[in-house]
C-alpha positions as CSV (number, residue, x, y, z in Angstrom):
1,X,5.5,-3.2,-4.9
2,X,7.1,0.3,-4.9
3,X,7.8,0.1,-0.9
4,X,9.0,3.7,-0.8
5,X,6.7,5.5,-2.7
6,X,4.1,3.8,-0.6
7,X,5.0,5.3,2.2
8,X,5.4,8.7,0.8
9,X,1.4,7.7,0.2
10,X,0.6,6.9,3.9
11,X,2.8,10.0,4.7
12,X,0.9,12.5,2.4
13,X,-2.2,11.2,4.5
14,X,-1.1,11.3,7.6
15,X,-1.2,7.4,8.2
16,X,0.7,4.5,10.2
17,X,1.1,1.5,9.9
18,X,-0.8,0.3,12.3
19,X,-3.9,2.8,11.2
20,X,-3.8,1.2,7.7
21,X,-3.5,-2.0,9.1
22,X,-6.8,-1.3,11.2
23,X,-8.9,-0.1,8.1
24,X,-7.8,-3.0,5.9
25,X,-8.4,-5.8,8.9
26,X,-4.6,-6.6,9.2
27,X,-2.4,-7.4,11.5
28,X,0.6,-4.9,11.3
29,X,3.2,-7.5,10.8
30,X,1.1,-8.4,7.9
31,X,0.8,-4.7,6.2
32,X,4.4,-4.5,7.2
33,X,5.3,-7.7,5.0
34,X,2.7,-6.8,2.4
35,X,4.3,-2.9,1.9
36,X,8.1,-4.5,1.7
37,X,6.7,-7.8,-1.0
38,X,7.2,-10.2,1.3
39,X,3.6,-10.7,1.3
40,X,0.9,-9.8,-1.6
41,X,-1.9,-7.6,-1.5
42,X,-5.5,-8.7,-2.7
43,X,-7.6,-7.5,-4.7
44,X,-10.2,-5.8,-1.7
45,X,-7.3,-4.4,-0.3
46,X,-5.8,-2.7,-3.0
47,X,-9.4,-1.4,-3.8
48,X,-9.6,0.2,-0.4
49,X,-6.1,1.8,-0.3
50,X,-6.9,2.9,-3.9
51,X,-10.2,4.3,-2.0
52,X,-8.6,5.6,0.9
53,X,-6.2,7.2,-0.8
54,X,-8.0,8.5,-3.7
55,X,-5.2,7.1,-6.3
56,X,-5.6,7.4,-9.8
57,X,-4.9,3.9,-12.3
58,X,-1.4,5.7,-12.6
59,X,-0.7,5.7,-9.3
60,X,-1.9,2.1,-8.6
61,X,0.4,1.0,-11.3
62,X,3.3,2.9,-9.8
63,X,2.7,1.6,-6.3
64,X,1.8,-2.0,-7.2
65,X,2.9,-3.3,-10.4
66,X,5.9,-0.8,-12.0
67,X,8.7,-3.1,-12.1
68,X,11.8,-1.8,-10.9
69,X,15.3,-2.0,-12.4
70,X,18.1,-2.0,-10.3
């Protein structure tokens, strides 16, 4: 999970946390834990963010699967 390039995401769109967390039928604390990897996201809910956000299979892979190096 690419935390800050996530939120650049919900930025770009204008959302919260708690307004994602309201379309995706979270809790915040759980969007909150899912967006840092504490937590995964499933498969419907990466489907509607991909929705929501109208991201491309590049930008899916970026946001949830790029590994990063540190």
């Amino acid at each position: 999970m690419n935390e800050t390039e996530f939120k650049v995401v919900m930025l770009r769109h204008g959302d919260t946390n708690a307004m994602l967390a309201e379309y995706l039928g979270l809790a915040t604390k759980t969007l909150v834990l899912k967006i840092k990897g504490v937590l995964c996201f499933n498969q419907r809910e990466i489907g509607m963010i991909k929705e929501r956000y109208k991201l491309s299979p590049e930008e899916l892979d970026m946001l949830f699967f790029a590994t990063q190096v540190s």
